[in-house]
C-alpha positions as a printed NumPy array, in Angstrom:
array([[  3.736,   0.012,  -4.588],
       [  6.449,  -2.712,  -3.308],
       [  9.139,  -1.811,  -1.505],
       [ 12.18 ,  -4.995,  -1.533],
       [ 13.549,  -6.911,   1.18 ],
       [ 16.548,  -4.54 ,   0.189],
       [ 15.374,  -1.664,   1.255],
       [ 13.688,  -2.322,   4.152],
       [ 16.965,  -4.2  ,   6.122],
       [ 18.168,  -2.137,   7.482],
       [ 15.856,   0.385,   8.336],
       [ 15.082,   1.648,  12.142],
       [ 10.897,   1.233,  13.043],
       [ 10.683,   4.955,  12.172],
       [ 11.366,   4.661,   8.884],
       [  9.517,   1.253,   8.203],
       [  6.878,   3.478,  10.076],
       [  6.8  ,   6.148,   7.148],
       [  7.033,   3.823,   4.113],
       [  3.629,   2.326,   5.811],
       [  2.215,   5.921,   5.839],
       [  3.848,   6.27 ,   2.414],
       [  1.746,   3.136,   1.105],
       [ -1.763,   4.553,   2.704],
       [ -1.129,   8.236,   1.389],
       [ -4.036,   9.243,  -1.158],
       [ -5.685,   5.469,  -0.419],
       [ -9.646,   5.789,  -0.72 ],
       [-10.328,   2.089,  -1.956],
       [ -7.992,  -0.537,  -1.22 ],
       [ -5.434,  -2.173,   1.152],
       [ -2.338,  -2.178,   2.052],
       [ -0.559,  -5.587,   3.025],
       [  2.321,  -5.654,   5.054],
       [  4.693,  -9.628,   5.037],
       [  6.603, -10.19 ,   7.834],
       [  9.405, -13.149,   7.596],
       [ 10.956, -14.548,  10.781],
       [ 10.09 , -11.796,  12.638],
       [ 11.434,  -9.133,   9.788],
       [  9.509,  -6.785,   7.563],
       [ 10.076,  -7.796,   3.976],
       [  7.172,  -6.412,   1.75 ],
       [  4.323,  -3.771,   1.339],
       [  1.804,  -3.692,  -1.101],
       [ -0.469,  -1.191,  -1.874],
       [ -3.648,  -2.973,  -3.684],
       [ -6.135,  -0.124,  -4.776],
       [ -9.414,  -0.295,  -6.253],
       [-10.64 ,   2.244,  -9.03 ],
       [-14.541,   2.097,  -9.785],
       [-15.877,   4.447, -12.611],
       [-18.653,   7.124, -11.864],
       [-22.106,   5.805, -12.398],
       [-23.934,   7.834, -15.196],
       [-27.433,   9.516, -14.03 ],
       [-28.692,  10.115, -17.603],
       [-28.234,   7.523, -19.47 ],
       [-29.315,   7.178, -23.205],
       [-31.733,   4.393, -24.055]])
């Protein structure tokens, strides 16, 4: 998840607030990076980590 320079403009700190929230929702391995640009919010990325389910019988 990315949101654009675009979209985040013109946005009040309440609503940058819940596109953060938005980004961490359902998170359980990851991180969420937020870039700031002369003082201005332009990015969030959502960077999240899937490992697979280790097997407790497994066939030799």
């Amino acid at each position: 998840m990315t949101a654009s320079p675009h979209s985040l403009d013109a946005q009040d700190d309440a609503s940058i607030l819940r596109e953060i929230q938005a980004a961490l929702h359902g998170l359980k391995f990851g991180s969420v990076e937020i870039t700031v640009h002369n003082g201005q919010l332009v990015q969030i990325e959502r960077k999240e980590k899937f490992r697979p389910h280790a097997q407790s019988n497994k066939s030799s």
